[in-house]
N, C-alpha and C positions, 0 to 999 in steps of 0.2 A: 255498710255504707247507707246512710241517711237520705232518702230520699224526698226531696220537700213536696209536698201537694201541688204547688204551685208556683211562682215564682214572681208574680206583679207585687210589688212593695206596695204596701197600704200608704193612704194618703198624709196620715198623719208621722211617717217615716220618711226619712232621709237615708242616703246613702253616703259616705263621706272618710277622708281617713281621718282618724283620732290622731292629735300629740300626744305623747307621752315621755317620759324620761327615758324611757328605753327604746324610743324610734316611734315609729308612725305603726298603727293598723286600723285594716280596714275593719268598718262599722255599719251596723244598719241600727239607727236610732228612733224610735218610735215613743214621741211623748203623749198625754192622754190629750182628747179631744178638748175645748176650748170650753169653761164649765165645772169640768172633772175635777174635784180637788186631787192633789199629788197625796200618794201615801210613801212614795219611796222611789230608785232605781232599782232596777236589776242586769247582771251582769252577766251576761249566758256566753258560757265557753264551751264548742264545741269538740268532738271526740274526732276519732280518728277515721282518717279521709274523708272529714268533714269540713265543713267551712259556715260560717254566719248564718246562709240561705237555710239551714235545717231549722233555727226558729220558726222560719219564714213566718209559720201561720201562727205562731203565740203573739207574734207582736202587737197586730189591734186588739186582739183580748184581753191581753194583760193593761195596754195600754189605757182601754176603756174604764177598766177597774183600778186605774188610778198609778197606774205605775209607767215612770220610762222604764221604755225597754233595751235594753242592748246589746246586740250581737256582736260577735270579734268574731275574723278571722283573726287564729295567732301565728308568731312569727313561722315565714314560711308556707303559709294555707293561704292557697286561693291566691287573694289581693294583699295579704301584707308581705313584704318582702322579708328577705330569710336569708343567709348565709350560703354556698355549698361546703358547709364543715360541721361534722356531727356534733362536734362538741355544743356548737352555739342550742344544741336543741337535747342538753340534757335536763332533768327533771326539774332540777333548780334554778336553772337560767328561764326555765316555762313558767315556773310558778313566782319568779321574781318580775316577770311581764305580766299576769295577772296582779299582781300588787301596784305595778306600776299604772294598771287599765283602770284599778281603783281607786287610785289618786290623783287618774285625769276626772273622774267621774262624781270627785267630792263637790258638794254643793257647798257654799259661804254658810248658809243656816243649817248645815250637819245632818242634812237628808240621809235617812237610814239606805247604804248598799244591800241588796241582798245576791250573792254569788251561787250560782248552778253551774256544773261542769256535766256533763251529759257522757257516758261513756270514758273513753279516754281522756276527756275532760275533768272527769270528774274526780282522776287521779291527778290532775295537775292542782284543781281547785284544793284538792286535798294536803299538796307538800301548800300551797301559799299560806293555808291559814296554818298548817304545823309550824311552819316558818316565822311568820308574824307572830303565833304566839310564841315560841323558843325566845324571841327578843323579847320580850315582857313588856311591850308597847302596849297600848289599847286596841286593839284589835278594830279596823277599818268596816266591819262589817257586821250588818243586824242578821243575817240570818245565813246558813249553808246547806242546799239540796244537793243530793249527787242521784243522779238521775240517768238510772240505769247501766249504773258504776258500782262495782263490786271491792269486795276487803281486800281482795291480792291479784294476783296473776290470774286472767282468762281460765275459764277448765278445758282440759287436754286438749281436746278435738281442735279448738280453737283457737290454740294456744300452734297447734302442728300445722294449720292453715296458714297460722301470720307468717311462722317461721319458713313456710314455701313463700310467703309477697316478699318477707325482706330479703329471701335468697335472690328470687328474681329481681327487685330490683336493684339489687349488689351486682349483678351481671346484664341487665337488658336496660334500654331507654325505656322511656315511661310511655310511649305510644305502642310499645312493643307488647310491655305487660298490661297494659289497657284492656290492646286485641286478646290477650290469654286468659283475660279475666270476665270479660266479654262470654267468650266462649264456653267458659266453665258455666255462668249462670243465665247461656242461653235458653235452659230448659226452663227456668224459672220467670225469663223475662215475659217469655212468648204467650201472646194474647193479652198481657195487662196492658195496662194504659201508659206505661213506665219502656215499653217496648222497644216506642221508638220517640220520635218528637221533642218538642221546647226540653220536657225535663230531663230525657237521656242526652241530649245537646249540651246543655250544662253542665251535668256529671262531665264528661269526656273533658270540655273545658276546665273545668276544676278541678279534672285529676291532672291534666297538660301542664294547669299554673302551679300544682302546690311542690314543691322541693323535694326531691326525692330524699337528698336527707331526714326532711323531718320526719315522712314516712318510716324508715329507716330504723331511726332509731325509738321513735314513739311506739312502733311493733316491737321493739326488745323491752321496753318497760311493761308493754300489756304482758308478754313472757314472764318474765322477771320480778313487776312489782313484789315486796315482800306485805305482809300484813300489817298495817299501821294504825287499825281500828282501836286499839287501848291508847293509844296515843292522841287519837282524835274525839276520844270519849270524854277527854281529860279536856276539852278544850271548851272551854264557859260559854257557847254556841249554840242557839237555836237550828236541831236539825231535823231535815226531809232527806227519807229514800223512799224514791217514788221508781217506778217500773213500770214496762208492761204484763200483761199476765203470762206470758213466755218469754225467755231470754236465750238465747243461745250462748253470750260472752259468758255472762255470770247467770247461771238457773236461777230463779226465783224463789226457791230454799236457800242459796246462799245469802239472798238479798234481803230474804225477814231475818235471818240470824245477827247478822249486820247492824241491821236497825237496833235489834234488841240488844244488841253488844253496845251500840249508840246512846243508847235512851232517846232514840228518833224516833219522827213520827214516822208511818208507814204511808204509803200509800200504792196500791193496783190499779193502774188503768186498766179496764177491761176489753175486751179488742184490739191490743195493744202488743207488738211486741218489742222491739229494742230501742225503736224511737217513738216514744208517744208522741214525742213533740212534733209529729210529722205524721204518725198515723192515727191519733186520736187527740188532734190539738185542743179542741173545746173542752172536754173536760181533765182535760191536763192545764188548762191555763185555769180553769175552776180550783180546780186542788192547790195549786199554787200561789193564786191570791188569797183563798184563803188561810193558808199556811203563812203567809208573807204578812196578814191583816194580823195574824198573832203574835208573829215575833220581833213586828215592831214596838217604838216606845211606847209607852204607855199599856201597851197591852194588857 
């Protein structure tokens, strides 16, 4: 679970739900300061039992460095509403609401997209563009990071944890598994700054709003995902795998093989581990504009 630094929205951000063809979700939209020329959007989809707020701190950096920024909750997380029915929250209906976030987000003069799925995320960003390309369309977007999202299913260990959440919450309310989970990583919380206050406040809030469906079933895809990486190599797409320098979902050997299976760029946060975006934002918004400075037009 992604925990943000902080939680005060920068000035040059908004808060707000998006239109889209496939329903409303919630957003946090951060354009560059007044000055800054625009190099692009970007589209940050977050992972699992996550929500928008885990950009938090990428937004005035990237922002500054010329890019809107924007976070989704997706359907079901947080603030965007969701179904109680698993179906609405299988692989395809996710990555056909990332297409639809990209077509709320097209500019009239064809402002290059750039799309990052973070974790679990980063398997949903991964069926949109397989998807988009399958249709033989032009593909909606300059550029694809998957960002701390691995080639297949979670390894073991991790894999035997989800599959105790999704049990529990197949059987318990979501206050219920809260307090059990609480409890598990008491040993962990105790003495950080994370312990107790605004930002464990939030979490508890944002695990109470998000749908235990989606939960649910987005834990049997991290199981499950199969390997898609030859598929997604095949796809004429400027790409980043960026990490921390530990991972527990996907090891960081998994994650260089990947890239190289990709022809992606690489990238290691250093101090970093399954959320950069949240544990070493500065130079994760560094590597990402200048990733994003490349694989726009003209580059």
């Amino acid at each position: 679970m992604s925990r943000p630094p902080f939680l005060t929205l920068p000035e040059n951000a908004t808060a707000y739900p998006m239109e889209t063809a496939r329903g409303v979700f919630a957003v946090l939209d951060a354009v560059p300061p007044a000055g800054t020329p625009r190099r692009g959007t970007a589209l940050l989809v977050p992972g699992f039992t996550g929500s928008k707020e885990d950009f938090l701190a990428l937004l005035e950096p990237l922002a500054a460095a010329g890019y809107r920024t924007v976070a989704v909750d997706g359907r079901g997380q947080h603030q965007s509403p969701g179904p109680r029915d698993e179906a609405a929250y299988a692989q395809e209906e996710l990555a056909a609401d990332v297409l639809a976030q990209t077509a709320a987000l097209a500019t009239a003069d064809g402002e290059p997209v750039h799309l990052l799925g973070h974790s679990m995320g980063g398997l949903v960003v991964r069926a949109a563009v397989l998807a988009a390309h399958d249709e033989g369309a032009a593909l909606p977007w300059a550029s694809l990071t998957l960002m701390s999202s691995g080639p297949a299913a979670i390894e073991a260990a991790q894999q035997a944890r989800t599959k105790l959440l999704v049990e529990a919450l197949s059987a318990m309310d979501m206050e219920s598994v809260w307090l059990a989970m609480r409890e598990l990583d008491a040993e962990d919380l105790e003495g950080t700054a994370n312990a107790a206050g605004p930002v464990e406040e939030f979490l508890h809030r944002r695990w109470l709003a998000t749908v235990p469906e989606q939960l649910i079933v987005t834990g049997r895809q991290l199981i499950d995902e199969p390997d898609r990486v030859a598929e997604l190599a095949a796809v004429p797409l400027p790409k980043l795998v960026l990490s921390g320098a530990v991972d527990y979902a996907w090891p960081v050997p998994w994650l260089d093989a990947m890239a190289g299976r990709l022809g992606a760029r690489r990238v290691v946060v250093e101090g970093a581990e399954h959320s950069p975006n949240a544990e070493r934002p500065a130079p994760t918004a560094r590597a990402l504009a200048d990733f994003w400075g490349g694989a726009g037009p003209g580059a």
